[in-house]
LUMPA-979590 format. One record per residue: chain; z, y, x of N, C-alpha, C, O, CB in turn. Coordinates in steps of 0.1 Angstrom, whole numbers, m for minus. Atoms other than C-alpha are relative to their C-alpha. Glycine has a CB too. Example, Ala and Ser with C-alpha at 12.3 -4.5 7.8 and 13.67 -1.06 7.14 Angstrom:
+------+-------+-------+-------+-------+-------+-------+-------+-------+-------+-------+-------+-------+-------+-------+-------+
! unit !   nc3 !   nc2 !   nc1 !  cac3 !  cac2 !  cac1 !   cc3 !   cc2 !   cc1 !   oc3 !   oc2 !   oc1 !  cbc3 !  cbc2 !  cbc1 !
+------+-------+-------+-------+-------+-------+-------+-------+-------+-------+-------+-------+-------+-------+-------+-------+
!    A !     0 !   m12 !     9 !    78 !   m45 !   123 !     0 !    12 !     9 !     7 !    12 !    19 !    12 !     0 !   m10 !
!    A !     0 !   m11 !    m9 !    71 !   m11 !   137 !     8 !    11 !    m8 !     9 !    22 !    m3 !   m14 !     5 !     4 !
+------+-------+-------+-------+-------+-------+-------+-------+-------+-------+-------+-------+-------+-------+-------+-------+
END
This chain:
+------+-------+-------+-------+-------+-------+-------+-------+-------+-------+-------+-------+-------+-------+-------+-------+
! unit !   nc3 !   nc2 !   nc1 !  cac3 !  cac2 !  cac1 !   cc3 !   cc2 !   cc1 !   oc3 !   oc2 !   oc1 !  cbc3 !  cbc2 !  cbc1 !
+------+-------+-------+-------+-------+-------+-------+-------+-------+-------+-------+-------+-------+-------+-------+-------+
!    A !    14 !    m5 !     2 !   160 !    29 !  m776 !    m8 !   m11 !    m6 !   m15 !    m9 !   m16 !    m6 !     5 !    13 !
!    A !     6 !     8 !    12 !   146 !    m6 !  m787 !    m1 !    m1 !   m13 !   m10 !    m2 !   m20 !     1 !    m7 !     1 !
!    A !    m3 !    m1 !    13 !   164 !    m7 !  m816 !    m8 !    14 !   m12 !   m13 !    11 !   m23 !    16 !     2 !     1 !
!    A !     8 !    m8 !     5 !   149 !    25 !  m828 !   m15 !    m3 !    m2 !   m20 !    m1 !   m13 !     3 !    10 !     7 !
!    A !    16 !     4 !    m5 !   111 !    13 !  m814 !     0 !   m11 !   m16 !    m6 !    m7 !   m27 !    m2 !   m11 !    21 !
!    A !     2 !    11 !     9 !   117 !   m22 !  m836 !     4 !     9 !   m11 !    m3 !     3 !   m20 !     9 !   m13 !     2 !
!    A !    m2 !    m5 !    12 !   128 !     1 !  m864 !   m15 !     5 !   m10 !   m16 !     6 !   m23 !    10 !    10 !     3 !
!    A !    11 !    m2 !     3 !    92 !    12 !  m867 !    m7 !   m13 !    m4 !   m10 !   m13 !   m16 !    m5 !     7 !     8 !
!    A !     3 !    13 !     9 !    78 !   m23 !  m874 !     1 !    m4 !   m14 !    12 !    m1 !   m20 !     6 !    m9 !     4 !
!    A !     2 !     3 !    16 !    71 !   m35 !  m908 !    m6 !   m14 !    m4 !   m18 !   m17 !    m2 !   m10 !    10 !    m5 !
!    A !     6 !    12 !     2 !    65 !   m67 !  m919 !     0 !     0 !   m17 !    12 !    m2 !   m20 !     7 !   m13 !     8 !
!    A !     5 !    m1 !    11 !    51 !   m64 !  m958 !    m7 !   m12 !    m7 !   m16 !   m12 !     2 !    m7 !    10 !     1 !
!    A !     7 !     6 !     7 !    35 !   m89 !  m978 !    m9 !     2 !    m5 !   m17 !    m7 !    m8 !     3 !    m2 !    m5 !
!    A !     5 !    m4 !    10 !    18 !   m68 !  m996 !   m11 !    13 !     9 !   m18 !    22 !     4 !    12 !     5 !   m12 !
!    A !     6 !    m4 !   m12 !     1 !   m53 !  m960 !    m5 !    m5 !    10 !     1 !    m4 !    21 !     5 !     5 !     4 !
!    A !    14 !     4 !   m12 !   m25 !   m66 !  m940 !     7 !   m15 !     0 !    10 !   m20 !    11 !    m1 !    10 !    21 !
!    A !    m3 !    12 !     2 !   m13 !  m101 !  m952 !    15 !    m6 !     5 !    18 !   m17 !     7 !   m11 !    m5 !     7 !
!    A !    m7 !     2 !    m3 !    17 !   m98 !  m944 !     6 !    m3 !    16 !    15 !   m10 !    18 !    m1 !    m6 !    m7 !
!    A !    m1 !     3 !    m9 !    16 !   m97 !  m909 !    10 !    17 !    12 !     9 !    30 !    10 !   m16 !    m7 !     1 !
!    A !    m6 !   m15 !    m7 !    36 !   m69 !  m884 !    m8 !     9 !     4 !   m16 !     6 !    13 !     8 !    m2 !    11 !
!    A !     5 !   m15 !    m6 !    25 !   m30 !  m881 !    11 !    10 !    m1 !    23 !    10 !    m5 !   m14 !     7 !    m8 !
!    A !   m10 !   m10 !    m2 !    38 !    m4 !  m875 !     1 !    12 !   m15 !    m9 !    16 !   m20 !    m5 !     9 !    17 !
!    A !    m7 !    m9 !    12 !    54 !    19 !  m904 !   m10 !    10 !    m2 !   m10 !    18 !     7 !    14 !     6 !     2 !
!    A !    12 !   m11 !     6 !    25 !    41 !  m921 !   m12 !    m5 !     2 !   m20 !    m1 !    m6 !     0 !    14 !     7 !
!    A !    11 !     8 !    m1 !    m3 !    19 !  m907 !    m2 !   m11 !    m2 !     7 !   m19 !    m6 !    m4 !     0 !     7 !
!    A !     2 !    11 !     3 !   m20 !    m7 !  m910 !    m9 !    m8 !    14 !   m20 !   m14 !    15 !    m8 !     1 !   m13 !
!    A !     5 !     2 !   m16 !   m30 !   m16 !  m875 !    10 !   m14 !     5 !    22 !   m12 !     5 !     3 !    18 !    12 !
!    A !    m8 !     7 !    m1 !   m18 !   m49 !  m867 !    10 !    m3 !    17 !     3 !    m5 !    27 !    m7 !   m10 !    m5 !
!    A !    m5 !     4 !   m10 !     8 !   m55 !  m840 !    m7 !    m3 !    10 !   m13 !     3 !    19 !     7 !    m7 !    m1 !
!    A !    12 !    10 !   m13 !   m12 !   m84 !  m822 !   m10 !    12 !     2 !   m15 !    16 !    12 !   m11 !   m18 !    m8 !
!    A !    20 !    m7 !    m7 !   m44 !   m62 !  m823 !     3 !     6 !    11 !    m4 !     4 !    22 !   m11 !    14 !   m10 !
!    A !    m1 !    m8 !   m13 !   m28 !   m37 !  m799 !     6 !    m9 !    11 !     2 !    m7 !    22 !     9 !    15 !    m2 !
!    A !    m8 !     8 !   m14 !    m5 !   m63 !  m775 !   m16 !    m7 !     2 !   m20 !    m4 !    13 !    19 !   m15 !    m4 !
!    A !    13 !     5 !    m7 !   m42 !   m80 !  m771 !    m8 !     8 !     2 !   m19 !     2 !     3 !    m6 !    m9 !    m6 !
!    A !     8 !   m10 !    m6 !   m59 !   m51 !  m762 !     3 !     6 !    11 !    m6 !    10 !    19 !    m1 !     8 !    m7 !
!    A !    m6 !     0 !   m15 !   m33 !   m43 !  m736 !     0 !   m12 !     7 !     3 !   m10 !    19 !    14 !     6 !     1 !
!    A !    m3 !    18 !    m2 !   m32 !   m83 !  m730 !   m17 !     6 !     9 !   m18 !     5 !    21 !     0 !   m16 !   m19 !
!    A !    15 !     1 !    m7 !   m72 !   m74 !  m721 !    m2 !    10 !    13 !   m12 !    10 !    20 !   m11 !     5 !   m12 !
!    A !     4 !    m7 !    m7 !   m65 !   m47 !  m701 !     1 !    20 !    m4 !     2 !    30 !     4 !   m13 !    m7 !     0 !
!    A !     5 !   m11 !     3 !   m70 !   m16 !  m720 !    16 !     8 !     3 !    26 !     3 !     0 !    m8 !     0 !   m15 !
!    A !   m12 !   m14 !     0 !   m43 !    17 !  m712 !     2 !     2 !   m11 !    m6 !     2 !   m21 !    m3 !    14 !     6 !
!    A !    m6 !    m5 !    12 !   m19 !    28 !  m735 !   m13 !    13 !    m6 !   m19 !    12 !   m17 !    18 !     7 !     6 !
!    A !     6 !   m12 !    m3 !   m40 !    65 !  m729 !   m17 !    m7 !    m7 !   m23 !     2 !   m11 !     2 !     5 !    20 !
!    A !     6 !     6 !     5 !   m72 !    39 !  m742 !    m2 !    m3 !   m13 !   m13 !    m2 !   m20 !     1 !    m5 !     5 !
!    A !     2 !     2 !    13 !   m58 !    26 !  m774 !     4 !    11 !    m7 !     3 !    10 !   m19 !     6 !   m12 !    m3 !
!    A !    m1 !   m11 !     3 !   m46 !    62 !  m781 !   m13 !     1 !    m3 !   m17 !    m3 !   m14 !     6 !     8 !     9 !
!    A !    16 !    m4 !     7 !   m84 !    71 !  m782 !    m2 !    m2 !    m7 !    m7 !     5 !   m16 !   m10 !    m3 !     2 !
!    A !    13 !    10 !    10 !   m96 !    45 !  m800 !     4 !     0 !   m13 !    m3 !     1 !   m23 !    m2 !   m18 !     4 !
!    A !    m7 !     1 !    15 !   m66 !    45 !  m828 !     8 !    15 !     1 !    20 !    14 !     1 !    14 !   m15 !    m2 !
!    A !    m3 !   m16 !    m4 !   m59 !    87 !  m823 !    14 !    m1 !   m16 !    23 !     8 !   m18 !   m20 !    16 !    m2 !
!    A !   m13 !    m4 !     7 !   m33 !    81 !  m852 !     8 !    m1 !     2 !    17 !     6 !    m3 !     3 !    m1 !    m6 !
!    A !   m15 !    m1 !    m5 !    m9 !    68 !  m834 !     3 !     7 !     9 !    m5 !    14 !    15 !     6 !   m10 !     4 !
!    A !    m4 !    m6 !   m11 !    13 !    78 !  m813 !     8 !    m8 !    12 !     9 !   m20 !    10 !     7 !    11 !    m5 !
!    A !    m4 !     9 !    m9 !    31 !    66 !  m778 !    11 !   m10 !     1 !    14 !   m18 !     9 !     1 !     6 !     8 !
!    A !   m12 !     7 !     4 !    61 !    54 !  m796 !    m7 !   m13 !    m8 !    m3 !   m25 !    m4 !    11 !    11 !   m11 !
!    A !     3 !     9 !     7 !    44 !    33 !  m818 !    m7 !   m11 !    12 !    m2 !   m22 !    11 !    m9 !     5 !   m14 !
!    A !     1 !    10 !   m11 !    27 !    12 !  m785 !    11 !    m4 !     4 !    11 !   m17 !     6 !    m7 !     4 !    13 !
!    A !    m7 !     4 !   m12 !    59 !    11 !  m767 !     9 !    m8 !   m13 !    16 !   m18 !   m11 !     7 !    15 !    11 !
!    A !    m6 !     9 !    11 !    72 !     0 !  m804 !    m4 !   m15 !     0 !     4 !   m24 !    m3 !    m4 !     7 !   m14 !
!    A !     3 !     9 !     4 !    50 !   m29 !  m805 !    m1 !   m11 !    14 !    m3 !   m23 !    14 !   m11 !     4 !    m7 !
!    A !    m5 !     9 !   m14 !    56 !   m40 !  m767 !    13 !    m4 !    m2 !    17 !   m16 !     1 !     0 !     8 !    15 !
!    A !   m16 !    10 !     4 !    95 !   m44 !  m779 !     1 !    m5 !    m8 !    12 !    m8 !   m13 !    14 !     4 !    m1 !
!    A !    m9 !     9 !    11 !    89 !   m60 !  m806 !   m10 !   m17 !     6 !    m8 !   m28 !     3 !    m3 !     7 !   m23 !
!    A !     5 !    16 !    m6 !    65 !   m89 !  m786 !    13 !    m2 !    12 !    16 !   m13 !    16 !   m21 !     0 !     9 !
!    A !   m12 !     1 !    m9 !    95 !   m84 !  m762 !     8 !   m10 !    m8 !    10 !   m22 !    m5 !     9 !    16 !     2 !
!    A !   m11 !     5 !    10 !   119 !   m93 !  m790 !    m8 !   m16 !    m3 !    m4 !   m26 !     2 !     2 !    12 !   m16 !
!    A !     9 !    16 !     2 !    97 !  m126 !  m799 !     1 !    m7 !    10 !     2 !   m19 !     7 !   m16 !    m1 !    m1 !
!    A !    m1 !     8 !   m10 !    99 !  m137 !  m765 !    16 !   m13 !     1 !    18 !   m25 !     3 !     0 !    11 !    12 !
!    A !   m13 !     4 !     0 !   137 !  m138 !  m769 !     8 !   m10 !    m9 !    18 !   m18 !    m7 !     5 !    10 !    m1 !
!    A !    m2 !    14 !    16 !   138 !  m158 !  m805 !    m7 !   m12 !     1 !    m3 !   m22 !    m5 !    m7 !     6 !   m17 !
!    A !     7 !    13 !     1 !   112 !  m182 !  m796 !    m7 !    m3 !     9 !    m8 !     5 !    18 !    m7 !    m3 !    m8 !
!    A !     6 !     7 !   m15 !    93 !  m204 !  m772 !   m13 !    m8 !    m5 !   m13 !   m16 !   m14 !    13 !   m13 !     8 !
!    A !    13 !     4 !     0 !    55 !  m209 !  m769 !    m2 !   m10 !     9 !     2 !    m7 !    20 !    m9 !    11 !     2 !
!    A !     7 !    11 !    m8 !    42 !  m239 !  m754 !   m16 !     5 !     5 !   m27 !     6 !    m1 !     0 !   m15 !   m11 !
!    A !    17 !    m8 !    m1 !    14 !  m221 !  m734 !    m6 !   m11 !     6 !   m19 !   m11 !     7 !    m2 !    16 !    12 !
!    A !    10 !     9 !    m7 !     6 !  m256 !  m716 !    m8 !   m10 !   m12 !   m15 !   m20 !   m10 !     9 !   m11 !    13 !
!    A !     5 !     3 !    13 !    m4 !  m266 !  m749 !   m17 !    10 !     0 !   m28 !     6 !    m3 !    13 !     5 !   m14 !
!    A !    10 !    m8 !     1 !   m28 !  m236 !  m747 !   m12 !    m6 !     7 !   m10 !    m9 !    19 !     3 !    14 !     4 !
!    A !     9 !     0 !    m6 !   m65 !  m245 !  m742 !    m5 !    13 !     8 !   m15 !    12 !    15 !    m7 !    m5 !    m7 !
+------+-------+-------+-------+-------+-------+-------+-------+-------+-------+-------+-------+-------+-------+-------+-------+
END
């Protein structure tokens, strides 16, 4: 089932700078993992972005999943 999820991801050049959304939008990855990062329900950013749908959230939680697994943040670096 991830594999399918990450299949929706898109990373373009020639789309929102090149940065990861999900396939048909332009809604950036980060924006929604930091909106749930803040708090907000899936049933929330549904509202707010009514074009997606529940696949495309659960798409963009495995694909910060998947980032976890390729690389390593120094969060004690983080102010």
């Amino acid at each position: 089932m991830t594999t399918e999820l990450l299949q929706r991801i898109v990373v373009d050049p020639a789309i929102r700078f090149g940065k990861p959304t999900i396939k048909g939008h332009r809604i950036w990855v980060s924006s929604i993992l930091g909106y749930l990062a803040e708090g907000w329900t899936t049933d929330a950013v549904l509202e707010e972005f009514p074009q997606l749908a529940i696949d495309d959230i659960r798409a963009r939680i495995a694909y910060g999943a998947h980032l976890v697994d390729v690389r390593f943040a120094d969060l004690d670096s983080v102010a």
